[in-house]
PDBQT receptor file of N, H, CA, C and O in Angstrom, charges set to zero:
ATOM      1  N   UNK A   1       0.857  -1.180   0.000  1.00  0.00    +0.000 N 
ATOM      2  CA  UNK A   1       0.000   0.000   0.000  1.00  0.00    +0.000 C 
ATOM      3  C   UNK A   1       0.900   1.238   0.000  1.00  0.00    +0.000 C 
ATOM      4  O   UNK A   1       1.759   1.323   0.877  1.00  0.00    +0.000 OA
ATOM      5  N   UNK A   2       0.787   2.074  -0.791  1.00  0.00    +0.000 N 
ATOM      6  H   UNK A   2       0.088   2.006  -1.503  1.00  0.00    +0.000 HD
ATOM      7  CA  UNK A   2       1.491   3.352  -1.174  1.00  0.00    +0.000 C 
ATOM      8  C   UNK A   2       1.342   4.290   0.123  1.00  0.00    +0.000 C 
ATOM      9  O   UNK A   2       0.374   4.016   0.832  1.00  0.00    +0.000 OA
ATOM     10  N   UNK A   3       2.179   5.387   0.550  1.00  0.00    +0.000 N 
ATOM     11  H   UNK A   3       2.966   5.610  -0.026  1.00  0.00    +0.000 HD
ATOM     12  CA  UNK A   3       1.826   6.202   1.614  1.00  0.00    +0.000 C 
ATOM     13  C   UNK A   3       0.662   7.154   1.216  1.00  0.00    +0.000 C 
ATOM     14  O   UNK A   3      -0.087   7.699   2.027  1.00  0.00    +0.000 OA
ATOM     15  N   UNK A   4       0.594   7.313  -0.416  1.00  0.00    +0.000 N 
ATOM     16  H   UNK A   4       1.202   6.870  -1.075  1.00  0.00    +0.000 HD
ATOM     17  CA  UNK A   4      -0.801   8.553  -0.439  1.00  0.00    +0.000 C 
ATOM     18  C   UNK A   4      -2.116   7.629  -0.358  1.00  0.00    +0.000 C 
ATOM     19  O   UNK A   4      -3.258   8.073  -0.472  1.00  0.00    +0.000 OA
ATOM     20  N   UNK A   5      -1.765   6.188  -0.128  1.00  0.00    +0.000 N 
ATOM     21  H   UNK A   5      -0.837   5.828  -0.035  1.00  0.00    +0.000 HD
ATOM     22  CA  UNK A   5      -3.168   5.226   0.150  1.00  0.00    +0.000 C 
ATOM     23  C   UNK A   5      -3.242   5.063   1.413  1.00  0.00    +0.000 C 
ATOM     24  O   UNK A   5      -4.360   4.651   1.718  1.00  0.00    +0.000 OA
ATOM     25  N   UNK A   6      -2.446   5.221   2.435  1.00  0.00    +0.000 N 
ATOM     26  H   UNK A   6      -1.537   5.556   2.187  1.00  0.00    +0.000 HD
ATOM     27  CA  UNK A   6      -2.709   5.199   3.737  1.00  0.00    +0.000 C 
ATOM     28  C   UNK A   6      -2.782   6.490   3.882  1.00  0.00    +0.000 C 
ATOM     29  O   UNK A   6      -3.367   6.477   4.965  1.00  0.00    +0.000 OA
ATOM     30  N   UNK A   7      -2.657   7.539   3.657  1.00  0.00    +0.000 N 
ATOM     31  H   UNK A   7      -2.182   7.549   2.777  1.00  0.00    +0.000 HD
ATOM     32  CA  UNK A   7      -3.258   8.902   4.119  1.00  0.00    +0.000 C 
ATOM     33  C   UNK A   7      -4.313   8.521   3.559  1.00  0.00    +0.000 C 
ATOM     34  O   UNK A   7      -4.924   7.646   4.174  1.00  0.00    +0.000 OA
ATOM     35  N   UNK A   8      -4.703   8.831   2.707  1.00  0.00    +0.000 N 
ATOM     36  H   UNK A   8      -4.206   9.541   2.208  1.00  0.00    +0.000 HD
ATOM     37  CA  UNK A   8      -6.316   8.853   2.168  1.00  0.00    +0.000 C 
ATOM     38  C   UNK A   8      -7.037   7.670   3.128  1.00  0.00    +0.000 C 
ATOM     39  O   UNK A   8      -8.231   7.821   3.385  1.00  0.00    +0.000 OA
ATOM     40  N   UNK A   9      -6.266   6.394   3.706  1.00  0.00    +0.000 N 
ATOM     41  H   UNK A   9      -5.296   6.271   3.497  1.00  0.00    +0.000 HD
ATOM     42  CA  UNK A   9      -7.312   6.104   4.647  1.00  0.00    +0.000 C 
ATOM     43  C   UNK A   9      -7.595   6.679   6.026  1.00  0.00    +0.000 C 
ATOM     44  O   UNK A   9      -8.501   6.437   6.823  1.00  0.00    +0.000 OA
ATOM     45  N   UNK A  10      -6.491   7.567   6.083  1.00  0.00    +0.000 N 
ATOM     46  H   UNK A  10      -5.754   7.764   5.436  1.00  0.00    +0.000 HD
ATOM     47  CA  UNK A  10      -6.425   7.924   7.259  1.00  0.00    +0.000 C 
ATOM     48  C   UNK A  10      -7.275   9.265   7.417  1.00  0.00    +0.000 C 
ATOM     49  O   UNK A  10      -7.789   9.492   8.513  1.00  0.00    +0.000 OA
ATOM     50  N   UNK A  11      -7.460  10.256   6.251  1.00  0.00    +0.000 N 
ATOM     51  H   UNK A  11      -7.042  10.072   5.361  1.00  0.00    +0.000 HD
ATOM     52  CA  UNK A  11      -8.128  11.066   6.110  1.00  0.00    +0.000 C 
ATOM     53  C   UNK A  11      -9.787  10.336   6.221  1.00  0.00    +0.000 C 
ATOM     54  O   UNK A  11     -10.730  10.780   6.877  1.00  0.00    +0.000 OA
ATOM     55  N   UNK A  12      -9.766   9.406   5.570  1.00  0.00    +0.000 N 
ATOM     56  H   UNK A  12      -9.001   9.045   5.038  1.00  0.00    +0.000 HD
ATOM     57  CA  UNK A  12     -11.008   9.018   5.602  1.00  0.00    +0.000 C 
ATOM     58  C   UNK A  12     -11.817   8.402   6.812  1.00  0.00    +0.000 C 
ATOM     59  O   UNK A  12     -13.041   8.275   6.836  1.00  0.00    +0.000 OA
ATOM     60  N   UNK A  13     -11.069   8.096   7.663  1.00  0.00    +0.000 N 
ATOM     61  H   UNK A  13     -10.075   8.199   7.644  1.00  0.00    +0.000 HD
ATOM     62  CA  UNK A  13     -11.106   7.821   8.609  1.00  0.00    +0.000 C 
ATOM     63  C   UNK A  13     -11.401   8.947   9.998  1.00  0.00    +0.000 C 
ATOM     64  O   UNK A  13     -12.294   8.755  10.823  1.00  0.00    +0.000 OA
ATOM     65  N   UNK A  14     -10.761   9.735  10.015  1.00  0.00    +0.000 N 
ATOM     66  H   UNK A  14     -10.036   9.891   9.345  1.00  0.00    +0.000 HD
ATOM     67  CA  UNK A  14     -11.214  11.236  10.715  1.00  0.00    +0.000 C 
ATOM     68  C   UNK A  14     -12.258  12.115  10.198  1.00  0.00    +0.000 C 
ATOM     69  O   UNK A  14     -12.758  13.024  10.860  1.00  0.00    +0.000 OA
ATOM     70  N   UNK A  15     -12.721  11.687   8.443  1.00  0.00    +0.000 N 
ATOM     71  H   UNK A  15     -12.315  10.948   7.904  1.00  0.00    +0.000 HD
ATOM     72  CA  UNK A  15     -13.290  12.601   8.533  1.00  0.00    +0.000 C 
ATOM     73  C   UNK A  15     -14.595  11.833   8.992  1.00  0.00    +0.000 C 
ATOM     74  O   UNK A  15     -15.412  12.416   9.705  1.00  0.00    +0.000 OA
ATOM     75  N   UNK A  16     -14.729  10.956   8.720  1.00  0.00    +0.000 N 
ATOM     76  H   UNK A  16     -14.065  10.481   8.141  1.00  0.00    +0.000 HD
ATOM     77  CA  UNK A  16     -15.876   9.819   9.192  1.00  0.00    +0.000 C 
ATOM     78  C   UNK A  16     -16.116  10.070  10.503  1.00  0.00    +0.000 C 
ATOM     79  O   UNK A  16     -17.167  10.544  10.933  1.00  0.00    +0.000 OA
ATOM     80  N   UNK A  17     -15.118   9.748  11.184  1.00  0.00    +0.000 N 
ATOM     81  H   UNK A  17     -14.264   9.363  10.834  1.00  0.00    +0.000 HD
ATOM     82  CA  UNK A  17     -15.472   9.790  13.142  1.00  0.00    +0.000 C 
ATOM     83  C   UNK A  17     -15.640  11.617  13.175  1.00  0.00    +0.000 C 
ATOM     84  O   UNK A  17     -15.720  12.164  14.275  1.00  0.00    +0.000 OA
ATOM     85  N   UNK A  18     -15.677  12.350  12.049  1.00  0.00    +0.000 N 
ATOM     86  H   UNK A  18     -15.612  11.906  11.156  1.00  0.00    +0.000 HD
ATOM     87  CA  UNK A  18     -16.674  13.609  12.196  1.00  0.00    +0.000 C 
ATOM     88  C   UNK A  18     -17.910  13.827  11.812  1.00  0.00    +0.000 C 
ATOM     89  O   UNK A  18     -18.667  14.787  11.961  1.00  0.00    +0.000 OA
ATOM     90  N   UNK A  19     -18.022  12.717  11.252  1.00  0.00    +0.000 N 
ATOM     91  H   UNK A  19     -17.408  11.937  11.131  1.00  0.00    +0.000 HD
ATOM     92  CA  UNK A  19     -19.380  12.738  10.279  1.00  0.00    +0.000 C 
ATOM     93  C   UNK A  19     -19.786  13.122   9.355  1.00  0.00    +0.000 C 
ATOM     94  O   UNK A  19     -20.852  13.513   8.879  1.00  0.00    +0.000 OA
ATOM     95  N   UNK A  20     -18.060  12.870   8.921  1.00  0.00    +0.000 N 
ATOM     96  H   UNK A  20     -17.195  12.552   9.308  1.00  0.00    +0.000 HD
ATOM     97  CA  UNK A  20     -18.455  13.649   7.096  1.00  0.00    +0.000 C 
ATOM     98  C   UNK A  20     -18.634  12.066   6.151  1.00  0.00    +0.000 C 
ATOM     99  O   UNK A  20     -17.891  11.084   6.161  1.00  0.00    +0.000 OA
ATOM    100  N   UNK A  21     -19.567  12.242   5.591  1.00  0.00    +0.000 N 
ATOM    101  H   UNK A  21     -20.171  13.039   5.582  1.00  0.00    +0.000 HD
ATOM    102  CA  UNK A  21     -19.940  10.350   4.971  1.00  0.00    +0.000 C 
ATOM    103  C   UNK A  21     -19.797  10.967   3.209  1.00  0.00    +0.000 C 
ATOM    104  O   UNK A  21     -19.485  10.000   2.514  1.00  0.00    +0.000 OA
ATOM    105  N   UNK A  22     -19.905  11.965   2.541  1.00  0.00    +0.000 N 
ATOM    106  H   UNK A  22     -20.159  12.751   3.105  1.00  0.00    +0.000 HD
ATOM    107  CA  UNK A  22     -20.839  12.413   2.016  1.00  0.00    +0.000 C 
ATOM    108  C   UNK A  22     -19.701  12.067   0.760  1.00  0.00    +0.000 C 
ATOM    109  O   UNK A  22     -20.049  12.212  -0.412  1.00  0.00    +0.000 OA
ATOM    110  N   UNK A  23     -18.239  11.571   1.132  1.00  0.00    +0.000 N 
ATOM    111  H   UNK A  23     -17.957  11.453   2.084  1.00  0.00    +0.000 HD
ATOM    112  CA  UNK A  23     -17.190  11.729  -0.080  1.00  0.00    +0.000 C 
ATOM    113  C   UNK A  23     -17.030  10.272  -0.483  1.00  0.00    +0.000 C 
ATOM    114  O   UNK A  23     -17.159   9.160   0.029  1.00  0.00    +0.000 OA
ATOM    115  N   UNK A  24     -16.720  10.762  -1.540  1.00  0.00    +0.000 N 
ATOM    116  H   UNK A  24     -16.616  11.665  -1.956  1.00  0.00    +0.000 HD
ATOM    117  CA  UNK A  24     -15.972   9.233  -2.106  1.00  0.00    +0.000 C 
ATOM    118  C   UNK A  24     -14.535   8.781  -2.310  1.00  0.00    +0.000 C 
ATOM    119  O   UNK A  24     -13.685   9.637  -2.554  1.00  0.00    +0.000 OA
ATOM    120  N   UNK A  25     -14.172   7.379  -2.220  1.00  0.00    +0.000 N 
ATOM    121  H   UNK A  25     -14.863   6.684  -2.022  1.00  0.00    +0.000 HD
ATOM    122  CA  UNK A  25     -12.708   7.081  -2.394  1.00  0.00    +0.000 C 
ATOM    123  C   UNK A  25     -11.491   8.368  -3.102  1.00  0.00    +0.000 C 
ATOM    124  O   UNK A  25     -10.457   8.959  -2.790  1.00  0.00    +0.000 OA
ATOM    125  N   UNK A  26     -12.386   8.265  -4.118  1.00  0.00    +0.000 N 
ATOM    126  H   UNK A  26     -13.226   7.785  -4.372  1.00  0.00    +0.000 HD
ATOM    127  CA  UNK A  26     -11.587   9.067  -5.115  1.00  0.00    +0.000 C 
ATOM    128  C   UNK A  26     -11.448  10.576  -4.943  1.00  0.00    +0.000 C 
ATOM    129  O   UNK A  26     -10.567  11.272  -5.446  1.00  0.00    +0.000 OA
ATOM    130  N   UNK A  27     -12.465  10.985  -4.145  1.00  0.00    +0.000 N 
ATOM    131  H   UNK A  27     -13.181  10.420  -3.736  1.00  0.00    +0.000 HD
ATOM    132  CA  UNK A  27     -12.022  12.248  -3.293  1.00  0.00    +0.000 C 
ATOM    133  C   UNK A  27     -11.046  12.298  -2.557  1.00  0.00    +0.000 C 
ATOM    134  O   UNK A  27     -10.049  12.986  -2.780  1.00  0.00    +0.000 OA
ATOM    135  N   UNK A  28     -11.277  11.324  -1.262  1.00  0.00    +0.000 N 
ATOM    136  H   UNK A  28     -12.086  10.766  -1.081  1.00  0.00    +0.000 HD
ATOM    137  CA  UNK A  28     -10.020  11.039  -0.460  1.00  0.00    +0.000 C 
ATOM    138  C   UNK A  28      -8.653  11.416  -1.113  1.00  0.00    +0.000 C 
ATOM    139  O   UNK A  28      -7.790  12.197  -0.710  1.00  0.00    +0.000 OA
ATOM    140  N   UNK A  29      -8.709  10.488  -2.457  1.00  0.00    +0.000 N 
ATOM    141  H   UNK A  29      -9.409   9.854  -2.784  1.00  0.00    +0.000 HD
ATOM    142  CA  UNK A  29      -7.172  10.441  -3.146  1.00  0.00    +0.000 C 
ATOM    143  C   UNK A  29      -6.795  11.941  -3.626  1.00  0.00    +0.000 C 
ATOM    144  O   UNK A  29      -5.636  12.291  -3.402  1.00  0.00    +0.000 OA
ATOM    145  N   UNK A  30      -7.765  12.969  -4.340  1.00  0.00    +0.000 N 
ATOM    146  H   UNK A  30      -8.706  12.684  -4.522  1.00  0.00    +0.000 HD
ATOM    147  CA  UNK A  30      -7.556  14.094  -4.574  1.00  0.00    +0.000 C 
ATOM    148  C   UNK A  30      -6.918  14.842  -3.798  1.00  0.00    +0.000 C 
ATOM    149  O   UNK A  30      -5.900  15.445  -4.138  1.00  0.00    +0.000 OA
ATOM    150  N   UNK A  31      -7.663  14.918  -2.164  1.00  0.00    +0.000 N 
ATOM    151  H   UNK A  31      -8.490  14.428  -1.887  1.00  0.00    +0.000 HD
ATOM    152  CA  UNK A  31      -7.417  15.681  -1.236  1.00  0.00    +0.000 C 
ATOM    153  C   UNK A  31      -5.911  14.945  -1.114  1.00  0.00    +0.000 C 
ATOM    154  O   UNK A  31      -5.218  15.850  -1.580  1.00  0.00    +0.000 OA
ATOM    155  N   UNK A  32      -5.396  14.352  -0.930  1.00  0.00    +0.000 N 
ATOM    156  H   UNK A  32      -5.959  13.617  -0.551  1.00  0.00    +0.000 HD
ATOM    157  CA  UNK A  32      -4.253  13.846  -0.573  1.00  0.00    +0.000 C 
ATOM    158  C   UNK A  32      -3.253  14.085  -1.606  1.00  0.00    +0.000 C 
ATOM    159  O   UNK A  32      -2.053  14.301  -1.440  1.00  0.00    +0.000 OA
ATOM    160  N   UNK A  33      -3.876  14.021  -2.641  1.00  0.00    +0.000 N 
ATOM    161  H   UNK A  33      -4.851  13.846  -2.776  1.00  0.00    +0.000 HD
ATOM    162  CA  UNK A  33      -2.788  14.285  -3.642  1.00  0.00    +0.000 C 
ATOM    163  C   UNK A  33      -2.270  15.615  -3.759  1.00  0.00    +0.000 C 
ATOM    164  O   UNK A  33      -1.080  15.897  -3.904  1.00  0.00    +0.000 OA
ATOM    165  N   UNK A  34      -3.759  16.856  -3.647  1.00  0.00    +0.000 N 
ATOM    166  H   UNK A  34      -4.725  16.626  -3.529  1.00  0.00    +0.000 HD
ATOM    167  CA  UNK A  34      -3.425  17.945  -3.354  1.00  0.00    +0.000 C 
ATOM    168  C   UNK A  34      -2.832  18.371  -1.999  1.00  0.00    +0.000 C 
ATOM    169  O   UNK A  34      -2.210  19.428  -2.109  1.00  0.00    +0.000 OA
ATOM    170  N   UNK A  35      -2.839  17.908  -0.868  1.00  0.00    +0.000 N 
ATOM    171  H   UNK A  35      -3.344  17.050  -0.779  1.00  0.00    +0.000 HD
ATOM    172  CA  UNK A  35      -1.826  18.121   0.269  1.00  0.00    +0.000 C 
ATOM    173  C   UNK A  35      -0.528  17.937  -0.010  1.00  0.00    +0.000 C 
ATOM    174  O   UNK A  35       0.356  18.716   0.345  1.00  0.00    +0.000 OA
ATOM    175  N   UNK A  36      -0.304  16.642  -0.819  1.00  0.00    +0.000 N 
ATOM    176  H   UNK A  36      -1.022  16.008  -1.108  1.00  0.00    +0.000 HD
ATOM    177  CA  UNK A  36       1.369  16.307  -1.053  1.00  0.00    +0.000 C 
ATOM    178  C   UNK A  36       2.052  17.271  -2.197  1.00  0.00    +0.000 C 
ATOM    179  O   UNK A  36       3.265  17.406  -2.358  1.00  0.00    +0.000 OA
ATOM    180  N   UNK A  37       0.931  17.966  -3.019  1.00  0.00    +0.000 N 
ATOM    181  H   UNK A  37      -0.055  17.856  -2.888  1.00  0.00    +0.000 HD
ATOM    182  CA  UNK A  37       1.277  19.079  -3.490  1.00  0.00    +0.000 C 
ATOM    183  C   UNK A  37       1.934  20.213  -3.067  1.00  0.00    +0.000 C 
ATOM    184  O   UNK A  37       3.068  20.641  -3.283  1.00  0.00    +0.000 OA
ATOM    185  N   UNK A  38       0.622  20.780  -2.163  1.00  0.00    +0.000 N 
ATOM    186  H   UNK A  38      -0.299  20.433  -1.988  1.00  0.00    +0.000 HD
ATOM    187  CA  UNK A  38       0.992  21.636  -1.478  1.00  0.00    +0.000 C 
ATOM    188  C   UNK A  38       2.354  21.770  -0.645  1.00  0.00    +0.000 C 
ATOM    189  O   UNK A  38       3.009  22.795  -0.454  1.00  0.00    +0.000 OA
ATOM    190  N   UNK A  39       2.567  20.674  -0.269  1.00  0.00    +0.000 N 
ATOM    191  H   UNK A  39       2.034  19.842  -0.424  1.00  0.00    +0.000 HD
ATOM    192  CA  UNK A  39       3.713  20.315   1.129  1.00  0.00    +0.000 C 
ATOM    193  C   UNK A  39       4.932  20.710   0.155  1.00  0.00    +0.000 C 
ATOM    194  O   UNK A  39       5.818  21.523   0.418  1.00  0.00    +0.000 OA
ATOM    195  N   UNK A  40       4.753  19.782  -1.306  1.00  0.00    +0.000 N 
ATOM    196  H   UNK A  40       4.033  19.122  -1.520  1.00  0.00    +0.000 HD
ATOM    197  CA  UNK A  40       6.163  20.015  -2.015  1.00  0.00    +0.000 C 
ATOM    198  C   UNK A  40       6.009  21.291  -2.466  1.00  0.00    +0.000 C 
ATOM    199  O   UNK A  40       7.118  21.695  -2.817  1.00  0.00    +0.000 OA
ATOM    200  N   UNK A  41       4.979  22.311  -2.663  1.00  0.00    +0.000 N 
ATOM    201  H   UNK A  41       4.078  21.983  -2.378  1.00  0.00    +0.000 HD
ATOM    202  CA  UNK A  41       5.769  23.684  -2.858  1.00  0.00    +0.000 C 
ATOM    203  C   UNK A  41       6.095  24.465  -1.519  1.00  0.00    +0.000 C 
ATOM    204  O   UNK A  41       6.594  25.579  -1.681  1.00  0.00    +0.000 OA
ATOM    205  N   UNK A  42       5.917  24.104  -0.421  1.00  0.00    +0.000 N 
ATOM    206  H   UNK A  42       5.512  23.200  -0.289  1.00  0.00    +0.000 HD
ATOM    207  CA  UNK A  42       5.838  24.876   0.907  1.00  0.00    +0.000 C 
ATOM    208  C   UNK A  42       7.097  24.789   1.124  1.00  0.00    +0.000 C 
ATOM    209  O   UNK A  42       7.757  25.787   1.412  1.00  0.00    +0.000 OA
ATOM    210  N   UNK A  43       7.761  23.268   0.994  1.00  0.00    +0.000 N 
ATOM    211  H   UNK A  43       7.225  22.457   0.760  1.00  0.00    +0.000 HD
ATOM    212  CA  UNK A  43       9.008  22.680   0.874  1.00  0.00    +0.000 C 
ATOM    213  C   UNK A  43       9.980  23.403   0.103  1.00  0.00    +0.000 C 
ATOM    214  O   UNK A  43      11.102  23.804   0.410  1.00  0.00    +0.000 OA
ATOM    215  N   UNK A  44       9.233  23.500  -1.100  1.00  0.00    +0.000 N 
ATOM    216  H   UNK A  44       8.320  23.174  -1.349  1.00  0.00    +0.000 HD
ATOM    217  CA  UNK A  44      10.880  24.205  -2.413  1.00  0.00    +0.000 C 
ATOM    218  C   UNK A  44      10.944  25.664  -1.182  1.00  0.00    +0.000 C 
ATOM    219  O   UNK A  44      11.743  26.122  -0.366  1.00  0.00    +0.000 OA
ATOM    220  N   UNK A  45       9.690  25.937  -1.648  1.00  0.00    +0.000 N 
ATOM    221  H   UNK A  45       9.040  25.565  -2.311  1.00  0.00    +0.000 HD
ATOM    222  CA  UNK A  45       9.309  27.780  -0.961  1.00  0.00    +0.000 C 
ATOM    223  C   UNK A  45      10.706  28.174   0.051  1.00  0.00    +0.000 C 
ATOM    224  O   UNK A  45      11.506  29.105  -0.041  1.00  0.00    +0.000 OA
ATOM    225  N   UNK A  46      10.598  26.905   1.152  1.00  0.00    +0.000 N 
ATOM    226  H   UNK A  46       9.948  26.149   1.228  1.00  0.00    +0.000 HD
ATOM    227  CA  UNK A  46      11.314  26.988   2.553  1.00  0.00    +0.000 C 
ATOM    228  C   UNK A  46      12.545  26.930   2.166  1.00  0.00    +0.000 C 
ATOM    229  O   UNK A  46      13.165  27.984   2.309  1.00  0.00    +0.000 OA
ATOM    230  N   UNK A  47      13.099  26.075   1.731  1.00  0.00    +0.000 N 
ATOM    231  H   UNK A  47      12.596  25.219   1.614  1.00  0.00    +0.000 HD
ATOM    232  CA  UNK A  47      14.131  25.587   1.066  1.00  0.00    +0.000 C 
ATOM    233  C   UNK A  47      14.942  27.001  -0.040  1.00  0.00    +0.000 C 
ATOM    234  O   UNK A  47      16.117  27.244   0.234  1.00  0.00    +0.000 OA
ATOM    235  N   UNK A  48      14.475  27.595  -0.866  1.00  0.00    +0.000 N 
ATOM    236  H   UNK A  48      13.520  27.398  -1.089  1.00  0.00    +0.000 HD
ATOM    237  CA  UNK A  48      14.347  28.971  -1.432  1.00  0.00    +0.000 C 
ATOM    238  C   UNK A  48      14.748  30.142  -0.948  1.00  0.00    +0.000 C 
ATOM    239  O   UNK A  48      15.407  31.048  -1.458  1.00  0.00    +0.000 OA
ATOM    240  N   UNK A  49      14.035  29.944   0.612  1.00  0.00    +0.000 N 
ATOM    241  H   UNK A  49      13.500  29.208   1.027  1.00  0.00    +0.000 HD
ATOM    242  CA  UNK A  49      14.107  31.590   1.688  1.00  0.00    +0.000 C 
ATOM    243  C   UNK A  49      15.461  31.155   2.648  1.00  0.00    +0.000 C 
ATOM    244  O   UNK A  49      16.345  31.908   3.057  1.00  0.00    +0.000 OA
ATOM    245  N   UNK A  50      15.296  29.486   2.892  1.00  0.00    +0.000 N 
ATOM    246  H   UNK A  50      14.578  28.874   2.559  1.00  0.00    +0.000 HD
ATOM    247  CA  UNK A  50      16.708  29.326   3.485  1.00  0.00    +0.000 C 
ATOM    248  C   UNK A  50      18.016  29.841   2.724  1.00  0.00    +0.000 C 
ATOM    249  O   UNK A  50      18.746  30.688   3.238  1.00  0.00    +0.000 OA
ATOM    250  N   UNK A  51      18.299  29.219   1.329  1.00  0.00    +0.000 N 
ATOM    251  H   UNK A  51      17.706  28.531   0.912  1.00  0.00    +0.000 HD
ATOM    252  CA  UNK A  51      19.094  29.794   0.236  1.00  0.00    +0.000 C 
ATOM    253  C   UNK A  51      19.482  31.246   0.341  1.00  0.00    +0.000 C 
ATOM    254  O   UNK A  51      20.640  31.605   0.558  1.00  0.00    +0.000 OA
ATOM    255  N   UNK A  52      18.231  32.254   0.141  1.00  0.00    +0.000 N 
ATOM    256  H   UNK A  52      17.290  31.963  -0.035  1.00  0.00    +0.000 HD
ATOM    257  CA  UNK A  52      17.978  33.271  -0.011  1.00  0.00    +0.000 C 
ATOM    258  C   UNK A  52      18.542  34.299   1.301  1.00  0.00    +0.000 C 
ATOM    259  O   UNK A  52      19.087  35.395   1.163  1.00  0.00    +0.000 OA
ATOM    260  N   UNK A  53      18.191  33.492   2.768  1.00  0.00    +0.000 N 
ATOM    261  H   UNK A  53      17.748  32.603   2.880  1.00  0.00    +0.000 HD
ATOM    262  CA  UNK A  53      18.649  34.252   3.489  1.00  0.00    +0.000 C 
ATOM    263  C   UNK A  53      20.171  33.624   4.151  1.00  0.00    +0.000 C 
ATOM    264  O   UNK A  53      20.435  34.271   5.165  1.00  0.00    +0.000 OA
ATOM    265  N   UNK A  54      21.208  32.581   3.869  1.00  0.00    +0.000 N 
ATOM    266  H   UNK A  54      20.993  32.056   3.046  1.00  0.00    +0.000 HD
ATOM    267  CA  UNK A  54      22.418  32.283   3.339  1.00  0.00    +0.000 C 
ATOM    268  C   UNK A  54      22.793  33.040   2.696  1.00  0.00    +0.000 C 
ATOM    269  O   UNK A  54      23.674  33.720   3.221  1.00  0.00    +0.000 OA
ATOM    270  N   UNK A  55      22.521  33.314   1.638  1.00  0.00    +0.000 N 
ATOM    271  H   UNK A  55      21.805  32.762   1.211  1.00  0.00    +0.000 HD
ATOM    272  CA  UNK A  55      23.111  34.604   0.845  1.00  0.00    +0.000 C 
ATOM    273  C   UNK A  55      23.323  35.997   1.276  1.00  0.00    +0.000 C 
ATOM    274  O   UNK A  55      24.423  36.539   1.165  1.00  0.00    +0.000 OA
ATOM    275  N   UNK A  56      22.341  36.553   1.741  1.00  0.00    +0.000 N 
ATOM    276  H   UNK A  56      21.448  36.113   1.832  1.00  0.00    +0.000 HD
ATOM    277  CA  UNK A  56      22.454  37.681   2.008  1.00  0.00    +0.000 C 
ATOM    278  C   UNK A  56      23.366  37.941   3.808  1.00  0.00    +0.000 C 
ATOM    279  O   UNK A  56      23.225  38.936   4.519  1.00  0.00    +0.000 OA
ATOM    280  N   UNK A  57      24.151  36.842   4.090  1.00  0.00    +0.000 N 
ATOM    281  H   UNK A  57      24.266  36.034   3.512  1.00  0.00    +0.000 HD
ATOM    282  CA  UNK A  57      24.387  37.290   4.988  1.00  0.00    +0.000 C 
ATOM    283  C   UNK A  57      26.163  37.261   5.249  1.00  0.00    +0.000 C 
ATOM    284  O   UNK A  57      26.644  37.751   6.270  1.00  0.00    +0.000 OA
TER     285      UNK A  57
């Protein structure tokens, strides 16, 4: 099982014990796919300003 298939169960899983029923598998996988998105530009981003402020000093 891939790690973006155990997040997505794991998402699915919290959102359930909130009482969100209303999504499907393939949502799960979206949302997850778009988090691991997100993370890898937050990542370059950080990674970028670290560079950035190395330099200037």
């Amino acid at each position: 099982m891939s790690v973006k298939a155990v997040m997505a169960t794991i998402l699915h899983n919290q959102l359930t014990s909130r009482g969100v029923h209303s999504l499907t598998p393939s949502d799960y996988e979206e949302i997850v796919e778009e988090l691991v998105e997100q993370l890898k530009e937050l990542e370059l981003s950080l990674a970028a300003r670290e560079i950035t402020e190395k330099s200037e000093r």
